[in-house]
C-alpha positions in Angstrom: 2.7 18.1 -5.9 -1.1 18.3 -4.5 -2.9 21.9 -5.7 -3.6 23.6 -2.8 -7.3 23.3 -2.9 -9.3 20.5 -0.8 -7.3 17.7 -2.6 -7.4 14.3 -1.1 -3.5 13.4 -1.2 -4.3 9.5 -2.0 -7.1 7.3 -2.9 -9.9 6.6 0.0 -11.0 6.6 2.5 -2.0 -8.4 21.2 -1.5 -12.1 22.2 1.0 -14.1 24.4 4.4 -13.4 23.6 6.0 -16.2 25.7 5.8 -18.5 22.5 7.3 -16.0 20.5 10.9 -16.7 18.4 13.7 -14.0 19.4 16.3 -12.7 16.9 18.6 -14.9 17.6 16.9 -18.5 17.8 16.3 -20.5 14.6 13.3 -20.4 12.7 10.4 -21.5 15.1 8.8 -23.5 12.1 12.3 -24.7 9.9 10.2 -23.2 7.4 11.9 -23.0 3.8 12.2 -19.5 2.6 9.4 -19.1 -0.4 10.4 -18.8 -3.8 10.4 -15.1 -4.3 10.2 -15.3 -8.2 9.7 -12.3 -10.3 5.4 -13.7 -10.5 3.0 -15.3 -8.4 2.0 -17.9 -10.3 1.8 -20.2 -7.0 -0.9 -18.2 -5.9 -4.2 -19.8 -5.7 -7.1 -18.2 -4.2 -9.7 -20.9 -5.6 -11.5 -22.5 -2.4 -9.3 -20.1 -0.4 -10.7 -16.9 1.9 -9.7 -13.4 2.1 -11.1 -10.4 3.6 -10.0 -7.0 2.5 -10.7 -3.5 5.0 -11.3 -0.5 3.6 -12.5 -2.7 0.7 -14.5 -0.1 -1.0 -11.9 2.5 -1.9 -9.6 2.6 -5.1 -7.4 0.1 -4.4 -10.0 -2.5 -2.9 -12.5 -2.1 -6.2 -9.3 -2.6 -8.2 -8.2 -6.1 -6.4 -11.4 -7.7 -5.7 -12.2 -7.5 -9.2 -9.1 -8.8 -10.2 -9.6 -12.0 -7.5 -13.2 -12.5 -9.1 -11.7 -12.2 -12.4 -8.5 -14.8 -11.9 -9.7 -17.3 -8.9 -13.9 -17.5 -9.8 -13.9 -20.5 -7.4 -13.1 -18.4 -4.2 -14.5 -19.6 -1.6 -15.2 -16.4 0.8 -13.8 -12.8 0.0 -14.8 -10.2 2.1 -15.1 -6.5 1.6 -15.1 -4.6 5.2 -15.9 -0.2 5.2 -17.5 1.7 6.7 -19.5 3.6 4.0 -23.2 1.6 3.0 -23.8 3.0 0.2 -20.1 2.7 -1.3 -21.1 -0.8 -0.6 -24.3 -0.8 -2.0 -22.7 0.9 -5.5 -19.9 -2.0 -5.2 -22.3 -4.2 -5.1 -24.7 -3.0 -8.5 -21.3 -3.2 -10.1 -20.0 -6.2 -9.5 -23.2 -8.3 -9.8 -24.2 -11.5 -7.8 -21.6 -13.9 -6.7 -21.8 -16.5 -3.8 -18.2 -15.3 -2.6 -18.9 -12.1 -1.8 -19.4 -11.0 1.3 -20.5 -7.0 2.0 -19.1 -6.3 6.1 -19.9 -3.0 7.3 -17.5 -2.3 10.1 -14.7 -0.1 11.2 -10.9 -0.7 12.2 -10.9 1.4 15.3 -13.9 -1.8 16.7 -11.8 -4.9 17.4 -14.9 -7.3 18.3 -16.3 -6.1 14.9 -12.9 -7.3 13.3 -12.3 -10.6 14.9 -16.3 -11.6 14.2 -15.2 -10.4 10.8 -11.9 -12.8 10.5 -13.5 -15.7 11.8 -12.9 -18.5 9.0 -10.7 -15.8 6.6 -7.3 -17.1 5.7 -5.8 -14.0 4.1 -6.6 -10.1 5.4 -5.2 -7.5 3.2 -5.3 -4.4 5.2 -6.2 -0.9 2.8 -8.3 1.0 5.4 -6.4 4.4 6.5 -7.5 7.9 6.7 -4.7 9.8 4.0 -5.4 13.5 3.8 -2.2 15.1 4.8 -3.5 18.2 5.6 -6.7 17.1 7.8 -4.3 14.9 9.5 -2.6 17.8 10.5 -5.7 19.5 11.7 -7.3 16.4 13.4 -4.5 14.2 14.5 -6.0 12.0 16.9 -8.7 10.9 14.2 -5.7 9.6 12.0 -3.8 7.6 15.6 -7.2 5.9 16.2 -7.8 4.8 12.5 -4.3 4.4 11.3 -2.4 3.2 14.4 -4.4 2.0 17.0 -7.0 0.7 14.2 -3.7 -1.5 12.6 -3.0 -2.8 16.3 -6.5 -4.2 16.0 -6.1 -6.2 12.5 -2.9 -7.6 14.4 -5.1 -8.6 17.4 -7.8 -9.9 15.6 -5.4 -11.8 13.3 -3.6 -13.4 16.0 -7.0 -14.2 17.5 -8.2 -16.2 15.2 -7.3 -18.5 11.7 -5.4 -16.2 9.7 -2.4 -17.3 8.0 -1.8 -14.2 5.7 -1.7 -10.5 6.0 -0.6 -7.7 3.6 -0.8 -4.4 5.1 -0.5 -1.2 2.3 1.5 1.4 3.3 2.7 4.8 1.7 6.2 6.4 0.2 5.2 8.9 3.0 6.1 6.6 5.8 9.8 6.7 5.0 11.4 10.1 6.8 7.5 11.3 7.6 7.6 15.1 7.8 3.6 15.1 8.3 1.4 12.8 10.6 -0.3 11.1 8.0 3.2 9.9 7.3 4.2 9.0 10.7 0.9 7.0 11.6 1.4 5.1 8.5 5.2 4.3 9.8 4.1 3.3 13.2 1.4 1.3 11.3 4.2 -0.9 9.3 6.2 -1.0 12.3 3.1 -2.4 14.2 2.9 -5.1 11.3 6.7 -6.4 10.9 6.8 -6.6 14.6 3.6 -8.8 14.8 5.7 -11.7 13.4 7.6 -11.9 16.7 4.5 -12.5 19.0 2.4 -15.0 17.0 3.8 -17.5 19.1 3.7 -21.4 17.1 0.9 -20.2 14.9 1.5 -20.1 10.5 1.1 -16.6 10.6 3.4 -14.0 8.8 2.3 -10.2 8.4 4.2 -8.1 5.7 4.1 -4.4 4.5 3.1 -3.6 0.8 4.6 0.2 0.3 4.0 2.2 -2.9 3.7 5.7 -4.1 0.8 7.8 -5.4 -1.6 5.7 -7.5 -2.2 6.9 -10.9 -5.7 9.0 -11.2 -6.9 7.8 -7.8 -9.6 9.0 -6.1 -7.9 12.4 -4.7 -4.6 12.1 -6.6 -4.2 15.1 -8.3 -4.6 14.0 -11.5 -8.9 14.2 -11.7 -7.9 17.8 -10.2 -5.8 19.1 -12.8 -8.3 17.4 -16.0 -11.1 19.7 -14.2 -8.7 22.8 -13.6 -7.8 22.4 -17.0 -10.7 24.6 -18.2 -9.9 27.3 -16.3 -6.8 28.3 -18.3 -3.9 27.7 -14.9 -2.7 24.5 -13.4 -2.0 25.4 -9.6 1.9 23.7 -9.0 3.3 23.6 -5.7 6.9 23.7 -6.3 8.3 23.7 -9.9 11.4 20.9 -9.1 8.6 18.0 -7.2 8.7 14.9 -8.1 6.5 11.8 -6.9 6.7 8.1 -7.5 4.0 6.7 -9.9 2.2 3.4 -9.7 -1.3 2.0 -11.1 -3.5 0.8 -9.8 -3.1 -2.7 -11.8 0.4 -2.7 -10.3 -0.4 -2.0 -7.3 -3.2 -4.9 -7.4 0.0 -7.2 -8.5 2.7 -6.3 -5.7 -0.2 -7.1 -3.1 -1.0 -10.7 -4.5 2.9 -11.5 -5.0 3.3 -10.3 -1.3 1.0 -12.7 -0.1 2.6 -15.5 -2.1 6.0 -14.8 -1.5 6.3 -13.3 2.1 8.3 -14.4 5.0 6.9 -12.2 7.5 8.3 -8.6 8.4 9.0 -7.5 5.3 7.9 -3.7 4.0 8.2 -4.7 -0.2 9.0 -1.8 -2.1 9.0 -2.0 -5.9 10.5 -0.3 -8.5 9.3 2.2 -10.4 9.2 5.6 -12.5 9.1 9.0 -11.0 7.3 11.4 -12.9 8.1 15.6 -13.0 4.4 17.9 -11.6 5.4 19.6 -14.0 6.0 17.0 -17.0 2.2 16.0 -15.5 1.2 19.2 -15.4 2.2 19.3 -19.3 1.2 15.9 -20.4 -2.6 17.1 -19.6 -2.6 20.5 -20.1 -0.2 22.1 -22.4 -1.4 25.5 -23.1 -2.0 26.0 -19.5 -0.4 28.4 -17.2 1.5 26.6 -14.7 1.3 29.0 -11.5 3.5 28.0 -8.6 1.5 28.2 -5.2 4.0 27.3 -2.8 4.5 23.7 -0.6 1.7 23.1 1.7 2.6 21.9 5.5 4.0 18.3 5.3 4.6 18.5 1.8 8.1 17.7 0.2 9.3 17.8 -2.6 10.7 14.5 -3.4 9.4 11.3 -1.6 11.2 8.7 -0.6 10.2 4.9 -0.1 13.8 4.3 1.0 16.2 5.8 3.7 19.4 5.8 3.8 19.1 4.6 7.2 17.3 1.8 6.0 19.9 0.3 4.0 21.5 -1.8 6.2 18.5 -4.0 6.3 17.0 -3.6 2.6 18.1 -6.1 0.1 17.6 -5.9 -3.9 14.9 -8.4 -5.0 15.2 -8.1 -8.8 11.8 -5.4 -9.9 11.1 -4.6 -6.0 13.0 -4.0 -2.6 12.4 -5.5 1.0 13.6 -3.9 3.8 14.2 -6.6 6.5 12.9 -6.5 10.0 15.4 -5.6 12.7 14.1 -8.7 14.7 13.0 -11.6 13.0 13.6 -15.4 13.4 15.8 -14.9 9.7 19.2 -13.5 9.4 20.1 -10.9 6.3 21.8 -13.8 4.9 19.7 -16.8 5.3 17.4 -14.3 3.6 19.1 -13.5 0.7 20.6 -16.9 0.6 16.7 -18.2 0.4 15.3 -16.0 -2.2 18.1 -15.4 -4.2 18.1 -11.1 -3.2 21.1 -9.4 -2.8 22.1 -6.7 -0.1 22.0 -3.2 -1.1 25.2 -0.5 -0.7 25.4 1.0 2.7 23.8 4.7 2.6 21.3 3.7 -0.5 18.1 5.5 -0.3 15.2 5.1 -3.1 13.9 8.5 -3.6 11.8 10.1 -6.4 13.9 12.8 -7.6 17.4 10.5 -7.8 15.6 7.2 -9.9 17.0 5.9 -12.4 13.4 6.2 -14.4 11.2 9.3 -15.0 8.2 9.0 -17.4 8.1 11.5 -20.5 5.4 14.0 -21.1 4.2 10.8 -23.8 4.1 8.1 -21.6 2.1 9.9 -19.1 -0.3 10.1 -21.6 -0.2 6.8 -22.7 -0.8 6.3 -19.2 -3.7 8.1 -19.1 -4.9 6.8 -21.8 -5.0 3.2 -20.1 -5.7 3.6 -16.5 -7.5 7.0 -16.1 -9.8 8.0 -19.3 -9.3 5.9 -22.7 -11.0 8.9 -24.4 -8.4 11.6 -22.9 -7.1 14.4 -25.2 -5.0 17.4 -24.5 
């Protein structure tokens, strides 16, 4: 889907485990499943703390201003990165409130973090390095950020009052065929296993995964209104597809997750697929669309569910959860609890077989909305 220019490909930038449940034992807490309604109306951040990492990118401008906007009486929210003057332009824009907090740290230092969690009850966890191709070409910087810096929100979590983590992950952690991808799945791996070593505490982690966010920083959309001018739209492969999410959405999934987890879960919600091309249409018409060929890692349909997923992935109305393999819930005491029902054997979600795919017009619409209200073609 990405031109193959220097394209960002998304938006951006452990404890004792003799306490801890097995699979087989009953719930540790005789907990109540939550109500996993289609809103999150029981949500109430007022008086409440949250800290967010990588705070400063797309997504994290996006939800703390929602939080601001819908719980004003927060008591702390927290906005961890690692770039000053990112924070320093958050800051001008948001203006003065006695909430915010401005943390300058990073994810790969865990006494930074758990000085950082101390007194925060909720962590959503957006800090990842995403480029697929400088993943490729420096691996290890995307295992220390993306892996072993996840291992050290789980750490720090466990280490101190937390009661609530949502951890974002990507359509490119299901099947990974780059290492972006395959940090980001031992990342949600590291996250729905964390629930089976945090011992008595009330402590769930969950997994928030989505696909390419709608005229994010480094989607391909601010690339192709610039390329426009030049008369040719560069197109990887004429028959790619990608899932489509905004940013408001996104924002939404992540608040309902924290509501309505159980722990382990990787929440996947429904939503269109979009054609490059149709995209490639919808902003640029009388372009030339010139195919360029996949770049390495690249495919040409993503999925957010396997096929070998299935067995553990029920239907939750407008999202999906696939269900840990070990957890102190059955399949059935889960769907029993929140109403879900259990997917066919082999289903997979992927973006060229959904059931929805978003017209040349409603990408524009779209546009319109989240990206530039004063786009034209």
């Amino acid at each position: 889907m990405k031109p193959s220019g220097p394209v960002r490909e998304d938006e951006e930038d452990v404890g004792d485990t003799a306490n801890a449940p097995s699979a087989n034992e009953a719930k540790a807490d005789n907990r109540p499943m939550t109500d996993q309604s289609l809103t999150h109306s029981g949500l109430d951040l007022n008086d409440r703390s949250l800290l967010i990492t990588g705070g400063t990118g797309s997504f994290g401008q996006a939800f703390v201003r929602t939080i601001l906007d819908r719980w004003p009486r927060i008591r702390r929210l927290v906005i961890l990165s690692r770039d000053e003057l990112k924070q320093y332009e958050m800051q001008l824009a948001l203006g003065k409130h006695p909430a915010l907090r401005f943390f300058l740290g990073n994810v790969r230092d865990p006494l930074r973090l758990r000085r950082a969690f101390e007194g925060v009850e909720h962590v959503v966890h957006a800090a990842a390095l995403k480029q697929v191709p400088a993943a490729e070409y420096n691996p290890f910087e995307f295992v220390q950020t993306n892996v072993l810096g996840a291992q050290n929100v789980i750490e720090a979590c466990l280490d101190t009052e937390v009661r609530r983590v949502v951890a974002l992950s990507t359509d490119k952690a299901a099947a990974p065929v780059n290492l972006y991808g395959a940090t980001k799945l031992c990342s949600d791996r590291l996250f729905t296993a964390a629930n089976n070593i945090r011992g008595p505490r009330d402590l769930r982690f969950s997994v928030v995964r989505y696909g390419n966010v709608l005229g994010s920083r480094g989607s391909v959309v601010p690339y192709f209104l610039k390329e426009r001018a030049k008369g040719v739209l560069p197109i990887t492969h004429p028959d790619m597809t990608r899932f489509n999410i905004t940013l408001s959405e996104g924002v939404e999934m992540v608040l309902w997750a924290l509501e309505a987890m159980e722990g382990g879960e990787v929440f996947v919600p429904k939503i269109p697929s979009y054609r490059i091309t149709d995209l490639a249409t919808a902003i640029a018409p009388k372009c030339e669309q010139k195919v360029v060929g996949i770049r390495p890692g690249e495919k040409v349909h993503e999925e957010m569910i396997t096929a070998s997923d299935s067995l553990n992935t029920v239907d939750l109305g407008p999202r999906f959860a696939i269900l840990p393999h070990a957890a102190d819930y059955s399949k059935g005491e889960y769907c029993r609890g929140t109403g879900s029902q259990p997917v066919p054997n082999g289903f997979a979600y992927n973006s060229g077989a959904n059931d929805e795919f978003l017209s040349v017009g409603e990408i524009r619409s779209l546009l319109r909305e989240h990206v530039d209200p004063n786009f034209e073609v």
